[in-house]
C-alpha atoms as a printed R data frame, in Angstrom:
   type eleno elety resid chain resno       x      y       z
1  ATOM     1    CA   UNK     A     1  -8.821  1.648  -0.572
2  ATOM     2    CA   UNK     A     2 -11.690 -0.521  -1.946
3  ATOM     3    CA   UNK     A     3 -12.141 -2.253   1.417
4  ATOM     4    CA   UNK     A     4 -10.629 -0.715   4.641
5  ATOM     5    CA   UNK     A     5  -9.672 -3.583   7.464
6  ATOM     6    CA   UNK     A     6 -10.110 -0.732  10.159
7  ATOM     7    CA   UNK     A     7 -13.888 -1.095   9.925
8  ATOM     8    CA   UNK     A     8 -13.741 -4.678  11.209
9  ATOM     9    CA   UNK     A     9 -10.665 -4.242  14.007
10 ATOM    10    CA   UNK     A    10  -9.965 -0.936  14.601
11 ATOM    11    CA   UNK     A    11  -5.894 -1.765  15.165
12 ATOM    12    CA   UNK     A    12  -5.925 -2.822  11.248
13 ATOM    13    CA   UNK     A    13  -7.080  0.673   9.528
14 ATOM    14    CA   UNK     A    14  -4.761  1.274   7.083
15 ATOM    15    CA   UNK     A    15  -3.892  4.818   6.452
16 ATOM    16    CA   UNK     A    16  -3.383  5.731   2.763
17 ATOM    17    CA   UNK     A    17  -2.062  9.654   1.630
18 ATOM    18    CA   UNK     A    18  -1.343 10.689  -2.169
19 ATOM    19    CA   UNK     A    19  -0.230 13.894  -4.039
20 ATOM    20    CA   UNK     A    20  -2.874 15.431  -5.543
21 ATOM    21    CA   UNK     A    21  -1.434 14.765  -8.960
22 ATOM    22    CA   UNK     A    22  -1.570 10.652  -8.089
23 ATOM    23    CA   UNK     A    23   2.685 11.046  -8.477
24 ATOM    24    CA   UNK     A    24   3.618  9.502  -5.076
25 ATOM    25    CA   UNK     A    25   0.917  7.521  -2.296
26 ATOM    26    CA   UNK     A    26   1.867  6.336   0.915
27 ATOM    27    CA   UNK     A    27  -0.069  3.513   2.603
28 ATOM    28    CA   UNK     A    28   0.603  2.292   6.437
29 ATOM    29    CA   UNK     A    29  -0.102 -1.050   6.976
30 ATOM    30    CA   UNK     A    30  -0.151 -2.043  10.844
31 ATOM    31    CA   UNK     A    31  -0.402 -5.472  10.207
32 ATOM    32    CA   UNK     A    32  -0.115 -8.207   7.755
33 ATOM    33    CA   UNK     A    33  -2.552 -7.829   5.564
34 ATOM    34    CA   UNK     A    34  -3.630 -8.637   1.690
35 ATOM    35    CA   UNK     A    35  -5.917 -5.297   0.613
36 ATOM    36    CA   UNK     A    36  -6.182 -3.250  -2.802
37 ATOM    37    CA   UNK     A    37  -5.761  0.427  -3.751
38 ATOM    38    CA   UNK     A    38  -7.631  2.502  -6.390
39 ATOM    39    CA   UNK     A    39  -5.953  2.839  -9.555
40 ATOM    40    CA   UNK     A    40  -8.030  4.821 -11.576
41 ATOM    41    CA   UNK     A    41  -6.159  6.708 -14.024
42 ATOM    42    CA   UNK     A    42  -3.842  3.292 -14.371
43 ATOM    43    CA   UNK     A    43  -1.149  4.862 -13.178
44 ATOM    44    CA   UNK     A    44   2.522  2.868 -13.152
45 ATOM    45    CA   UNK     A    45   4.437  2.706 -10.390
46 ATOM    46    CA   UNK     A    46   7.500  1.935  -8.826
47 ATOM    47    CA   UNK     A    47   6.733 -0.387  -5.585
48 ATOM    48    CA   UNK     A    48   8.372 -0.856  -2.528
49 ATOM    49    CA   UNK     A    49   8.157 -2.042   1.160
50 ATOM    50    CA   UNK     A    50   9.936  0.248   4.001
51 ATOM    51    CA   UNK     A    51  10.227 -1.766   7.175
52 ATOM    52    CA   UNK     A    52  10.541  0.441  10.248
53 ATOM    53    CA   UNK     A    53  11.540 -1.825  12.394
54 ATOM    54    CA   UNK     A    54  14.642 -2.971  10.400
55 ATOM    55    CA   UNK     A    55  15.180  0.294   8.778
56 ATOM    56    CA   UNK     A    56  15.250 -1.839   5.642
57 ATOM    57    CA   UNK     A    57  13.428 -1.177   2.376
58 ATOM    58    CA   UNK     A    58  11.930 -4.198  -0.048
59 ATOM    59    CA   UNK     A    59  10.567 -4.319  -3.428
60 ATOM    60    CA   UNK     A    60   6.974 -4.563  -4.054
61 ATOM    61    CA   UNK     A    61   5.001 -6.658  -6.607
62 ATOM    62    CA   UNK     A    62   1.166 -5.425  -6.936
63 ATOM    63    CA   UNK     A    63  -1.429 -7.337  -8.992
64 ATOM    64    CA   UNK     A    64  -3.115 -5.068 -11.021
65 ATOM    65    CA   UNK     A    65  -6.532 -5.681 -12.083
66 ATOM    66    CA   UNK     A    66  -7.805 -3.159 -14.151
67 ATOM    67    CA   UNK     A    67  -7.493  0.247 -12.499
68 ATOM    68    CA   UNK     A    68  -7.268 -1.763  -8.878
69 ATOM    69    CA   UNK     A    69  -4.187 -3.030  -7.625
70 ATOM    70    CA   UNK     A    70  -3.815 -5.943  -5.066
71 ATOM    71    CA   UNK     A    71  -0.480 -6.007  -2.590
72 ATOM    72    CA   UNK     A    72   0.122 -8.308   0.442
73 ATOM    73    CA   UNK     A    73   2.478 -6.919   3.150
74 ATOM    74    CA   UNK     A    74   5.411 -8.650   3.627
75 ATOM    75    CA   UNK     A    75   5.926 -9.106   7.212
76 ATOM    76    CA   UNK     A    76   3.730 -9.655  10.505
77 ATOM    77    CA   UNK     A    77   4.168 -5.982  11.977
78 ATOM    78    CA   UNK     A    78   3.943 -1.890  11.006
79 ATOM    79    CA   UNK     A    79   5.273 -1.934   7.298
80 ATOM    80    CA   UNK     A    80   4.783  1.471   5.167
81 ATOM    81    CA   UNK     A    81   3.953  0.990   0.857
82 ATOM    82    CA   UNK     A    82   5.355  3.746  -1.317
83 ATOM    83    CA   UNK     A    83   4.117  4.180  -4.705
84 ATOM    84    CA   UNK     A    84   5.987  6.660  -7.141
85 ATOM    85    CA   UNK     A    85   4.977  7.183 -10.565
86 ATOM    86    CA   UNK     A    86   7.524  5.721 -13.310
């Protein structure tokens, strides 16, 4: 994370796991939120939104800005971002 939400309000930390290899990352997002994620050995990645609420998945469309990439969750409640590597 290059800024973590949590610090501010502690009901927006966003909770971010990865492989050690950088293959797969997992980020929980417990409320709408624009924030950006490390990418520092510019790894590409499949994207997508899993909605546990719905029990729906959704693709995902980061901005990436060298080595950093910028995502916006999709909806107002608990959404979950997985990255896999291409």
């Amino acid at each position: 994370m290059v800024e973590q939400p949590g610090n501010l309000v502690f009901n927006h930390f966003i909770s971010v796991v990865k492989t050690d290899d950088y293959k797969t990352i997992l980020a929980y997002i417990p409320v709408k939120s624009t924030f950006q994620l490390y990418n520092p050995l510019r790894v590409e990645y499949d994207c997508q939104w899993f909605n546990p609420v719905t029990n729906e998945y959704s693709d995902a469309k980061p901005l990436d800005n060298s080595g950093v990439l910028e995502l916006t969750s999709p909806e107002d409640s608990d959404m979950l971002l997985i990255l896999t590597q291409r």
